[in-house]
Backbone as CSV, one residue per row, in Angstrom:
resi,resn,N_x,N_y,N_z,CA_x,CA_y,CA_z,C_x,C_y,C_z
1,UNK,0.811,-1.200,0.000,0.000,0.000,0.000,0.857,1.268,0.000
2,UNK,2.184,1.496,0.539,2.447,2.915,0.789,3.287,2.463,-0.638
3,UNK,3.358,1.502,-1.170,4.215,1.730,-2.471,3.231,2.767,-3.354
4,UNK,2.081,2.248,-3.390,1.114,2.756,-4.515,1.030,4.214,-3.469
5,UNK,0.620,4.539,-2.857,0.549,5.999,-2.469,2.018,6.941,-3.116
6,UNK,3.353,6.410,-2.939,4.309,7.151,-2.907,4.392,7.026,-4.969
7,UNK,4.049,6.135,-5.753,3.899,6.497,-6.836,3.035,6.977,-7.575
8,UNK,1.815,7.043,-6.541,0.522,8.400,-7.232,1.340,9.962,-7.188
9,UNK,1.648,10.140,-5.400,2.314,11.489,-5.829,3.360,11.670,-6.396
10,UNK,4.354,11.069,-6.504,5.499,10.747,-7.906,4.332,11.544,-9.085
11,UNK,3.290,10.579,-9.706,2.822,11.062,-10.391,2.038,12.184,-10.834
12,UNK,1.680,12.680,-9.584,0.740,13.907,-9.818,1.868,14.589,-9.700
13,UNK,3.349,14.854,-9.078,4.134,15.937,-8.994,4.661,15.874,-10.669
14,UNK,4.692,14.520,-11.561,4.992,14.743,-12.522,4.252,15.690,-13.398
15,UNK,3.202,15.414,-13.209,2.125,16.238,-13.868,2.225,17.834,-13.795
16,UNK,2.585,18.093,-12.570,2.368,19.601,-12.379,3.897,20.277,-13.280
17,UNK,4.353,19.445,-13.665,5.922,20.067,-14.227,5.635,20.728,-15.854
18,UNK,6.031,21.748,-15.751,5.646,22.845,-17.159,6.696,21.160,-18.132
19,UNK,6.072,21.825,-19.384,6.406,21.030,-20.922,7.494,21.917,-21.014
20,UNK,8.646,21.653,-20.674,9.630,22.303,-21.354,10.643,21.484,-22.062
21,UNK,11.248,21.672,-22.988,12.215,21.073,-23.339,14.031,20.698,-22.176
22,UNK,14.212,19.916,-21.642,15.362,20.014,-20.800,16.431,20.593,-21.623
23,UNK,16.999,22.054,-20.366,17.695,22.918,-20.806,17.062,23.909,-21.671
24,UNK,16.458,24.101,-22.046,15.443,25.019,-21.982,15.597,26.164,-21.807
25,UNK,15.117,26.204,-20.067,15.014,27.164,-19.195,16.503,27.979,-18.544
26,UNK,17.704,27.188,-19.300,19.041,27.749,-18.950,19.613,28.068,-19.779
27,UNK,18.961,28.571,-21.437,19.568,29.509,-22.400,18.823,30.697,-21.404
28,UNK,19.684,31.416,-21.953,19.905,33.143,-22.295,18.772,33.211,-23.393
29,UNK,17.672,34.414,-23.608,16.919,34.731,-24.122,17.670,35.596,-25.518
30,UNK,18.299,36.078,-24.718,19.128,37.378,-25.463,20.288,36.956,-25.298
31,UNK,21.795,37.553,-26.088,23.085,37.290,-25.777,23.245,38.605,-24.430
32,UNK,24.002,37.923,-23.984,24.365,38.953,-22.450,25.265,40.387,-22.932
33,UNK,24.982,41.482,-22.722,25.657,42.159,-23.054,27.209,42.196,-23.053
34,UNK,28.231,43.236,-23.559,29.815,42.929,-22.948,30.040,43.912,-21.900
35,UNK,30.918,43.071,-21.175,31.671,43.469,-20.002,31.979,44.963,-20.086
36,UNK,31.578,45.858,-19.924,32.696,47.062,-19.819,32.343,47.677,-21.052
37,UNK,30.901,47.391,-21.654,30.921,48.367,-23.120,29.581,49.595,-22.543
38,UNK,29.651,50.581,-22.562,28.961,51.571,-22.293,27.480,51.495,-23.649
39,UNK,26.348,51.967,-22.836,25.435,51.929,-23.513,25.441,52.749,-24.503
40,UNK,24.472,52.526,-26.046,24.710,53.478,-26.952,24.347,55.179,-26.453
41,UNK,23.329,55.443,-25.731,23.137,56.470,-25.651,24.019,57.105,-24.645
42,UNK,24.008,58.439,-25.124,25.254,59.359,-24.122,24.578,59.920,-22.951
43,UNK,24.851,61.483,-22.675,24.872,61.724,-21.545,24.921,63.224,-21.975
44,UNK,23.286,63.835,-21.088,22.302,64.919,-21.888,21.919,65.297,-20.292
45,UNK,22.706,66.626,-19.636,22.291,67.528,-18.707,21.420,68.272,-18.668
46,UNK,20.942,69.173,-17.803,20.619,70.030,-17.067,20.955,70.345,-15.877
47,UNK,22.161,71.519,-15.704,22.280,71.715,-14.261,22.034,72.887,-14.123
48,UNK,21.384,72.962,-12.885,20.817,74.540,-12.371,20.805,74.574,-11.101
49,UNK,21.447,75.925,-10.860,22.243,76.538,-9.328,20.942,77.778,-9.229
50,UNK,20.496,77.534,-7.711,19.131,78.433,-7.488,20.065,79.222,-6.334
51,UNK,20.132,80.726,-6.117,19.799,80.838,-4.844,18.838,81.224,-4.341
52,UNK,18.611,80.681,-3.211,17.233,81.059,-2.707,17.014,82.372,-1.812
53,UNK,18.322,82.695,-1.361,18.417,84.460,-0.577,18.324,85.485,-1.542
54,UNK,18.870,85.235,-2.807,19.583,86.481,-3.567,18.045,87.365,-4.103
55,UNK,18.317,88.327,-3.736,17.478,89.785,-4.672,17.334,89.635,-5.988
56,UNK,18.388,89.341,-6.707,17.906,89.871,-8.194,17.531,88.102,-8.716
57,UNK,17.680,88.554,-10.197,17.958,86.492,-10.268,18.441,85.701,-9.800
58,UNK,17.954,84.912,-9.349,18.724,83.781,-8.416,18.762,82.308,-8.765
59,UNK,18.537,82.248,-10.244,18.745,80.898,-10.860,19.802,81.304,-12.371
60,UNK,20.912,80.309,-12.272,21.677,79.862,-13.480,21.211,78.765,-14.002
61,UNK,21.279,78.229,-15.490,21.369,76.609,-15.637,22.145,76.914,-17.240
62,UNK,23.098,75.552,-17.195,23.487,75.739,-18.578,22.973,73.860,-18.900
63,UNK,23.540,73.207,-20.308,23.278,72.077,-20.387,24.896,71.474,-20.713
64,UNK,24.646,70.014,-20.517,25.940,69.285,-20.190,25.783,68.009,-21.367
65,UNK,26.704,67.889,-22.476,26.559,66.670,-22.932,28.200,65.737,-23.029
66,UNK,28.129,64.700,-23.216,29.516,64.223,-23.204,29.551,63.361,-24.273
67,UNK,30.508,62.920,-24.732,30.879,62.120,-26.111,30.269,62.276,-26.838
68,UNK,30.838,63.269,-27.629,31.915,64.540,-27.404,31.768,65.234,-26.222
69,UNK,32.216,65.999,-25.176,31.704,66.976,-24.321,31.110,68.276,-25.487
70,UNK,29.947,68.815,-24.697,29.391,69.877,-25.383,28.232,70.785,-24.358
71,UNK,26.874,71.041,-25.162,26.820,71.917,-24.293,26.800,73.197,-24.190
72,UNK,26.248,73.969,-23.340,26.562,75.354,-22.813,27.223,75.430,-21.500
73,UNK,27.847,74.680,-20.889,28.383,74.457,-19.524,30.206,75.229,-20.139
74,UNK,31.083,75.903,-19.694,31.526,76.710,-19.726,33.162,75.726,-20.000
75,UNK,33.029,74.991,-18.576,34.115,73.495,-18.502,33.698,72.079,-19.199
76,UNK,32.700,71.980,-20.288,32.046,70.893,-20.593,33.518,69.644,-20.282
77,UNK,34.496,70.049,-21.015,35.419,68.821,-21.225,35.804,68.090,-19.232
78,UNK,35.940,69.110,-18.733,36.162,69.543,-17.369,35.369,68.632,-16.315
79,UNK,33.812,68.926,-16.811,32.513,68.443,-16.354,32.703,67.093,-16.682
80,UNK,32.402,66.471,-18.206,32.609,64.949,-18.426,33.595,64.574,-18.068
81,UNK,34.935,64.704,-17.639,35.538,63.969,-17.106,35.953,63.389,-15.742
82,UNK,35.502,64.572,-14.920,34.876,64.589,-13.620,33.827,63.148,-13.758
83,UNK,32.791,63.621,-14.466,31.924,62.808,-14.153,32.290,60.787,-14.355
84,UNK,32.771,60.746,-15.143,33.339,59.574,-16.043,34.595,59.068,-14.734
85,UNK,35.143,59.609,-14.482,36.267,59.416,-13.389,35.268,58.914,-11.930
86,UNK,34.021,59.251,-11.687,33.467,59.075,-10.782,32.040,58.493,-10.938
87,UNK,32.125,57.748,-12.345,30.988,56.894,-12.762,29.822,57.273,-12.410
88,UNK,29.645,58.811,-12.736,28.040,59.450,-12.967,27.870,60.278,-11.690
89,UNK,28.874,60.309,-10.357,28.240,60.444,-8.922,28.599,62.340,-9.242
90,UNK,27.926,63.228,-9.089,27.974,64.588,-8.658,28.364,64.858,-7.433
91,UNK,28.817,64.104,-7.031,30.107,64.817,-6.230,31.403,63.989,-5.517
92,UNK,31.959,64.872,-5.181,33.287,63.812,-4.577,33.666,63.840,-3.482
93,UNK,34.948,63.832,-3.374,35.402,63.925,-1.690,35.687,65.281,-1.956
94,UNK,35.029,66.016,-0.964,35.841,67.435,-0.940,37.052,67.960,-0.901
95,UNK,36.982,68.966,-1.551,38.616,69.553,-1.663,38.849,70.212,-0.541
96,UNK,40.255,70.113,-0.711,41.161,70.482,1.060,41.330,72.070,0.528
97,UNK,39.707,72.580,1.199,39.342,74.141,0.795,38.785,74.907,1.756
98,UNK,39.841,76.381,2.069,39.170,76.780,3.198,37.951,77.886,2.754
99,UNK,36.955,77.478,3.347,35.567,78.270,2.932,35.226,79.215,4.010
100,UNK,34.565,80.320,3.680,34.418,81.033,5.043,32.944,80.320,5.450
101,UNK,32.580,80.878,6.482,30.858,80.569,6.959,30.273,81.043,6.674
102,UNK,30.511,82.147,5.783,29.232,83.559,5.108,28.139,82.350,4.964
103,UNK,26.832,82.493,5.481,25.552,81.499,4.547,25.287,82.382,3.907
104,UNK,25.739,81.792,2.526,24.759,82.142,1.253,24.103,81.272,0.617
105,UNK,23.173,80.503,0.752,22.690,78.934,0.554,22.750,79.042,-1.268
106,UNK,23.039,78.148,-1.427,22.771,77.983,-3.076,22.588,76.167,-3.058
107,UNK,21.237,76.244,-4.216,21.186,74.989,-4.534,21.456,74.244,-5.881
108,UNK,22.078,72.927,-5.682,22.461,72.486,-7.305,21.434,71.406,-7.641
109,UNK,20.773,71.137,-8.989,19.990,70.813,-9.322,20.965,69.930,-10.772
110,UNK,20.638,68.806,-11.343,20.887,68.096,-12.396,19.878,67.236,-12.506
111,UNK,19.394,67.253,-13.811,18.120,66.068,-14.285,18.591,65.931,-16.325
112,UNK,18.524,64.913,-16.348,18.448,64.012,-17.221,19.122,63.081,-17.661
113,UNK,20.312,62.410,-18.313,20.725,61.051,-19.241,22.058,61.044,-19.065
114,UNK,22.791,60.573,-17.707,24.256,60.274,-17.470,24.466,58.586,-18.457
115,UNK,24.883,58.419,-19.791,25.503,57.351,-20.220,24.083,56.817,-20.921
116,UNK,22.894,57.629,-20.778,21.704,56.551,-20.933,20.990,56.194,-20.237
117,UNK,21.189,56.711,-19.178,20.892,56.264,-17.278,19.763,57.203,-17.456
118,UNK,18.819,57.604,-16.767,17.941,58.451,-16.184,19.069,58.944,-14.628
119,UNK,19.174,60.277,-14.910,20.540,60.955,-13.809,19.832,62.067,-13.413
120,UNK,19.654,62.157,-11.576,18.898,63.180,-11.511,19.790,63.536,-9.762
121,UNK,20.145,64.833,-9.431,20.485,64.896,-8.342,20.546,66.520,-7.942
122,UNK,20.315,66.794,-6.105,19.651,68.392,-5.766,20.460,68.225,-4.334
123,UNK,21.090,68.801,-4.239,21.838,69.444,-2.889,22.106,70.525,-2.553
124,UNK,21.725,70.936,-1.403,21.737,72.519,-0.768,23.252,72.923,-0.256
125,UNK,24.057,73.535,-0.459,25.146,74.192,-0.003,25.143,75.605,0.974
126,UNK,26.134,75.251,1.546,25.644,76.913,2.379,26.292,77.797,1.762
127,UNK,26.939,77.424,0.533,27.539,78.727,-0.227,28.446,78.312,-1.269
128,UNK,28.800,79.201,-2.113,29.600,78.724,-3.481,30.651,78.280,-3.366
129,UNK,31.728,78.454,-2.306,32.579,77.597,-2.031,32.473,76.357,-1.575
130,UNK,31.687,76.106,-0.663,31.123,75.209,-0.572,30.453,74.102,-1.179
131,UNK,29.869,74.459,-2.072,29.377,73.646,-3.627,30.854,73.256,-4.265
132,UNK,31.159,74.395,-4.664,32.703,74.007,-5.778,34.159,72.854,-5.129
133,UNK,33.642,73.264,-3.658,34.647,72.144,-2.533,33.789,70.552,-3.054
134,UNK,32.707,70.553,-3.291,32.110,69.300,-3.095,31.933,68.359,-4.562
135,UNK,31.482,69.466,-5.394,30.881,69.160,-6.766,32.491,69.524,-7.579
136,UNK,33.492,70.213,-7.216,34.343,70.180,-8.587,33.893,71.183,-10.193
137,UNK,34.368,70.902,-11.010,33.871,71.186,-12.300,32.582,70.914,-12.226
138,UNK,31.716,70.006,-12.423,30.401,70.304,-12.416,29.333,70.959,-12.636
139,UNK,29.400,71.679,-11.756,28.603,72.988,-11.288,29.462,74.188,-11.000
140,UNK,30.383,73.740,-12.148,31.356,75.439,-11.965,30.338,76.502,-13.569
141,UNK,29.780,76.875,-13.294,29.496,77.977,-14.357,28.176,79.392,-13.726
């Protein structure tokens, strides 16, 4: 008796098993991309520095593209390589920079296409040295 029980569910577990061909299910759909090849699409800025104290205008923005660097950003070549050296991140280790404490808050703003990526990033500084200690080329314009 427990023979025939243990080869019904044998059989019903056979049953529940998808029709696949063995091995099958362990191709690759697609070929895997390569190691270390950057996506076709490049890398399409917007950065914009607000301040939020200042009287008169208090917003800059230029645009940032790379391969080629281009753009209205002032350091484009400056900017993409910064960025590329630090695989997309807007900012780095700060520079060994002495800043005064004046608060003059300024904020940096970037939105759109680091490499193809959707790239979007907003940090408040208490002032332009302060930004340029953190961000580098970047957000120098």
């Amino acid at each position: 008796m427990p023979h025939l029980v243990a080869t019904a569910l044998a059989g019903a577990a056979l049953a529940l098993l998808p029709a696949v061909p063995a091995g099958a299910a362990t191709r690759p759909a697609t070929a895997p991309a390569a190691v270390g090849r950057l996506p076709a699409a490049g890398t399409s800025l917007r950065l914009t520095l607000t301040y939020p104290g200042a009287a008169a205008s208090g917003t800059r923005s230029v645009t940032l593209s790379c391969d080629p660097p281009g753009g209205s950003h002032p350091e484009a070549a400056r900017a993409c390589a910064q960025l590329s050296r630090s695989g997309g991140k807007f900012t780095r280790e700060p520079a060994d920079i002495a800043c005064t404490t004046i608060y003059s808050p300024v904020v940096a703003k970037a939105d759109g296409l680091w490499r193809g990526r959707p790239a979007r990033f907003r940090a408040e500084y208490a002032n332009d040295c302060a930004l340029h200690a953190s961000t580098g080329a970047i957000f120098a314009f």
